[in-house]
N, C-alpha and C positions, 0 to 999 in steps of 0.2 A: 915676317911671321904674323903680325898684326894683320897686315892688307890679306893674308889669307883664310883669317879668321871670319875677320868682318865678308868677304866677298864668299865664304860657304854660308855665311847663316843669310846674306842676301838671297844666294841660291836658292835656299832651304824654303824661304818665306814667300818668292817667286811661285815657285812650285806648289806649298801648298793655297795659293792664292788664285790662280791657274783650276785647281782640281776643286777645290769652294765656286769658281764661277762656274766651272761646268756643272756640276752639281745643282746648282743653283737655277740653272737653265732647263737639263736635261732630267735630272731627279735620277733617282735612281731605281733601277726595277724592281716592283714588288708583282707577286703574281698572289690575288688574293682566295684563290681555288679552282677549282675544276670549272674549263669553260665547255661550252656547247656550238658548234659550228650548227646556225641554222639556215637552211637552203629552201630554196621553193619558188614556185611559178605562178602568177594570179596570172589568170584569165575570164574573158567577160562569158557568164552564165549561159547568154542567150547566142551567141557565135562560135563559143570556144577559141577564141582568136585571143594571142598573148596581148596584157596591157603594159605599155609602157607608158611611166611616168607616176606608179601608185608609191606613195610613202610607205615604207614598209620599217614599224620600230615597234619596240618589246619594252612594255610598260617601267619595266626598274632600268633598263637602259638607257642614257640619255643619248646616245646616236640613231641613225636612221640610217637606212637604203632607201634608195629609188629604185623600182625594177629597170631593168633593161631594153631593151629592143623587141627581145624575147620574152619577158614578162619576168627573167631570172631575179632572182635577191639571194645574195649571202652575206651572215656577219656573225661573229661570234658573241655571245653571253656568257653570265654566270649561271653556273649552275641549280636551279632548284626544285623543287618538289614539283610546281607547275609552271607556268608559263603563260601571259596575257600578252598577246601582239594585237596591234591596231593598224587598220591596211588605210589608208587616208587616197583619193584620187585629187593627189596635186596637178597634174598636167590635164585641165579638162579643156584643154584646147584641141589637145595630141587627142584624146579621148571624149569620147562622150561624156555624160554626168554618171556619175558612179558613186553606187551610196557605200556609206564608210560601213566596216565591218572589225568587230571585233573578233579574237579567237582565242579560248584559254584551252589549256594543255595540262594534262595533271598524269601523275604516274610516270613520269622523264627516266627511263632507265639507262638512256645509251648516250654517247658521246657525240652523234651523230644526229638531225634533225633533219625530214623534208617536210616541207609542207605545199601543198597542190590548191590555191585559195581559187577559186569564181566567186565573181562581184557580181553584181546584180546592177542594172542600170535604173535609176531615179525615174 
């Protein structure tokens, strides 16, 4: 009776030991409001030809894109009133020199965002 005392509370202690390291690890989900899926394409001003390789990040965000092959970016944000994204041409190997471009966004009604950016070459 003893040894199956002791080996449930072993169990028990197991267990929550187990569910404290995942935790610990993985945290657990919080979702802190309405996000914004933003999409879009830079292309160079004077070609219209997609860039690939331009940094593409949203000032209160601390992640980033790189466009694609096609010049595509998506990544989702928080939601707010406006929006400041900054297009950086990291790959000026792939690319020519391309000057950096800011973009602010105000008036956000939808859940949904495209943005069509041309760079202008240095």
């Amino acid at each position: 009776m003893k040894r199956n005392w002791i080996r449930t509370i072993i169990k028990g202690l197991s267990f929550t030991s187990v569910m404290f390291v995942f935790q610990a690890c993985y945290g657990t989900p919080q979702d802190y409001g309405l996000d914004i899926l933003v999409e879009g394409q830079v292309k160079s001003k004077t070609s219209g030809l997609p860039l690939k390789g331009i940094k593409v990040s949203e000032s209160h965000n601390l992640q980033h894109e790189i466009t694609d092959e096609n010049g595509k970016f998506s990544f989702y944000t928080e939601f707010r009133d406006s929006l400041s994204f900054q297009f950086q041409n990291v790959d000026s190997v792939q690319n020519s020199q391309y000057a950096d471009k800011d973009t602010l966004l105000t008036g956000i009604a939808d859940s949904r965002l495209f943005l069509a950016i041309m760079m202008e070459e240095k």
